[in-house]
N, C-alpha and C positions, 0 to 999 in steps of 0.2 A: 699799726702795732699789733705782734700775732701775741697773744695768752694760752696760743695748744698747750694743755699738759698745766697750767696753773691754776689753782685755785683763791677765789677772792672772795672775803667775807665782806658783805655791802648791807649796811643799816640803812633801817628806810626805805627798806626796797619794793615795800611797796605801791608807791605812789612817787610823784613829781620826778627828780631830778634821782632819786636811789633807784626809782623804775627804770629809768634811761641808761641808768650806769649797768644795771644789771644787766638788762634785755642787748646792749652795745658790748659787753666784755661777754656774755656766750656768744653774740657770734664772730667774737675773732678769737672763741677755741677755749673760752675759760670756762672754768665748772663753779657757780654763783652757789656761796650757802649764803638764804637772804634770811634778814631781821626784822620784822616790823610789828607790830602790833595788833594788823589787822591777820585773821586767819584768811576770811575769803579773796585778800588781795594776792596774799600769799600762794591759796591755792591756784589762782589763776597763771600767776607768773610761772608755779612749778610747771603747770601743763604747759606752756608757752615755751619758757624756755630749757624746761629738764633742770632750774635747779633744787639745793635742799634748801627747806626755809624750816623757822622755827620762832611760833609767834611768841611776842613777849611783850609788857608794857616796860618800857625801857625809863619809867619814871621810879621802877621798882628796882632799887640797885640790887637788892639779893633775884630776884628774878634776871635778872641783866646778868651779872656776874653767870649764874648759870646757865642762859642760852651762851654767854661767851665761851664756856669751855665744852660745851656741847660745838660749839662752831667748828673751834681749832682741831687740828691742823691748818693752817690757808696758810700762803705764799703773801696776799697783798689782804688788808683792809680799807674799806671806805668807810669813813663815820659821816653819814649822809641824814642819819633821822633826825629829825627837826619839830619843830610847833611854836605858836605865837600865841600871843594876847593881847590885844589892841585895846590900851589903855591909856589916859594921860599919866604924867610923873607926877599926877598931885592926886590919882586916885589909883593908883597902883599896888594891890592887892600882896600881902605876903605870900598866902595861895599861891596867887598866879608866880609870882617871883622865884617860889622855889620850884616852881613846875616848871618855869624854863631853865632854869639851870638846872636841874633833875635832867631833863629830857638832851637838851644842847650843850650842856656841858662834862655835867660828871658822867651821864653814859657815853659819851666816846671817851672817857678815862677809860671805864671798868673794864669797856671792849678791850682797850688796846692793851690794856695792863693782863689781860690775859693772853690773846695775841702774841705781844710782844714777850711775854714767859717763855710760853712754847717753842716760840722763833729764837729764841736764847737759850734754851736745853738743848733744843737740837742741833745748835750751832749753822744755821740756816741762815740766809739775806732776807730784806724784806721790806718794804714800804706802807707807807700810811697814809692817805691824805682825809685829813680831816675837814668838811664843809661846811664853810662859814659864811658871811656878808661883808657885804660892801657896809653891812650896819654896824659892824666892830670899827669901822674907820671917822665916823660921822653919827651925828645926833638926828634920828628921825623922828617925827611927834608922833606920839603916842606908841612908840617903840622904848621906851625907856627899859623895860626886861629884856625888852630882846636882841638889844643893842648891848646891853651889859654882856649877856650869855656869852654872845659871839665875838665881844673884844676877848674875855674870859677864856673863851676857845681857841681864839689867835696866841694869848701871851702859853698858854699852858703846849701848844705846839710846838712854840719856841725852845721852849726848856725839855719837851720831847725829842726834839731836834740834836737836841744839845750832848742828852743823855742816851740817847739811843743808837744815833751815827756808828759811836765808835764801837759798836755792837752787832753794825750792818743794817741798823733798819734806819731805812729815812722816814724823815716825815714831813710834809708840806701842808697848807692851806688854800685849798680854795675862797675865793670871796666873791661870788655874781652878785649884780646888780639884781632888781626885778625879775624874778624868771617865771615864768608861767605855768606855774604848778597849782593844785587845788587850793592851798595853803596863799597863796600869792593873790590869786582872784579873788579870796577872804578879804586880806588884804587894801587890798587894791583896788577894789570894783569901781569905786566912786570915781567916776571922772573928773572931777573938781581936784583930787586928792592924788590922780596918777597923771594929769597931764603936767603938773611941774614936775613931777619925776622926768616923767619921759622926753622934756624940753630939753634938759639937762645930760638928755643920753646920744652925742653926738650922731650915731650911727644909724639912732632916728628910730632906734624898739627897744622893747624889752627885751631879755634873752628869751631862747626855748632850754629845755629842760635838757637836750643834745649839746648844745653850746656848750657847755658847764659839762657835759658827760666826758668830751673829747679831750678836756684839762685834767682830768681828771685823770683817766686813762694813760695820758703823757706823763706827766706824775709820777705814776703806778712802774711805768715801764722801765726798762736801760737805759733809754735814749736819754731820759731824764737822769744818767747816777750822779750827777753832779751840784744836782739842786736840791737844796734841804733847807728847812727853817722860815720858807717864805710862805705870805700869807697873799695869792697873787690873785688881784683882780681880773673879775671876767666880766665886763663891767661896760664895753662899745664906747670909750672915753671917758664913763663918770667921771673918774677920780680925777682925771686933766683938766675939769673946770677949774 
């Protein structure tokens, strides 16, 4: 899939799976404005791959709302920024609760709601893939926030989907399985705790953070104009148990 001449705003870009979608769409010719939080992650990717980045705590919607309009003009977004809290449902913090939906859900709204303005003034095409879990589909312990965010993020695509099609911009979902991002090995480290995951993952791993990039990318592109509103597992079989 070539991106010469497009531009792609990618939240999260600096770390895990938004690092991979960045650093994978310059080199097949896109010019990356990234979003993340961190300045020195940020700085590193400018040098690496020439894009513009512009830090922001994306838990802060007036902070968000205006790196989004400093982002636009782009061609494509990704809403890639993410975070968890690993907590049980019986001690799960309001804090924490609005920090995931703050971060995983209402800021890929603010993004795309800006985004998708610009892409509607100008009378422009355009795609969105918003990335989610396989944890919007299934109840994992001590994911209860962050299982909510990401059903939260799958149905508010849907109606993205809905609304925005007939305006030219599509919009999809991704949902990986396990992927191996720093966020993930938080996660996941305890092997007591990831070997029934990874029993359960026919193909016999977790994803890499490339897996998940390539869907993404297909999504993003032409190839994809006919698919909109799906929330698609990238998942080695999970979900066929």
């Amino acid at each position: 899939m070539d991106f010469t001449g497009k531009s792609v705003i990618v939240t999260g870009a600096g770390k895990g799976i938004g690092r991979a979608t960045a650093v994978m769409l310059a080199s097949r010719g896109a010019k990356v404005i990234a979003l993340s939080r961190s300045a020195a992650d940020l700085a590193e990717l400018d040098k690496e791959i020439g894009s513009t980045s512009h830090a922001v705590d994306l838990a802060d919607p007036d902070a968000t709302r205006a790196a989004a309009l400093k982002a636009v003009p782009a061609d494509y977004l990704v809403n890639c920024a993410g975070t968890t809290e690993l907590e049980s449902f019986l001690d799960v913090t309001v804090k924490n609760f609005d920090l995931l939906y703050a971060v995983n859900t209402r800021a890929p709204m603010i993004v795309a709601q800006e985004y998708a303005r610009e892409r509607i003034k100008a009378g422009a095409r355009g795609a969105i893939v918003n990335v989610s879990s396989v944890a919007s589909f299934l109840g994992i312990p001590d994911h209860a926030a962050y299982c909510a965010s990401k059903g939260a993020l799958d149905a508010m695509t849907r109606v993205m989907a809905k609304e925005l099609a007939p305006q030219g911009i599509r919009v999809n979902a991704v949902n990986p399985t396990v992927t191996l991002t720093p966020m993930a090995v938080k996660a996941w480290s305890d092997p007591a705790k990831s070997a029934g995951m990874l029993s359960r993952i026919p193909v016999g791993r977790f994803a890499d953070p490339d897996d998940v990039a390539e869907i993404i990318l297909f999504l993003l592109s032409d190839e994809a104009a006919m698919i909109n509103g799906i929330a698609m597992p990238v998942d080695g079989g999970f979900m066929a148990n």
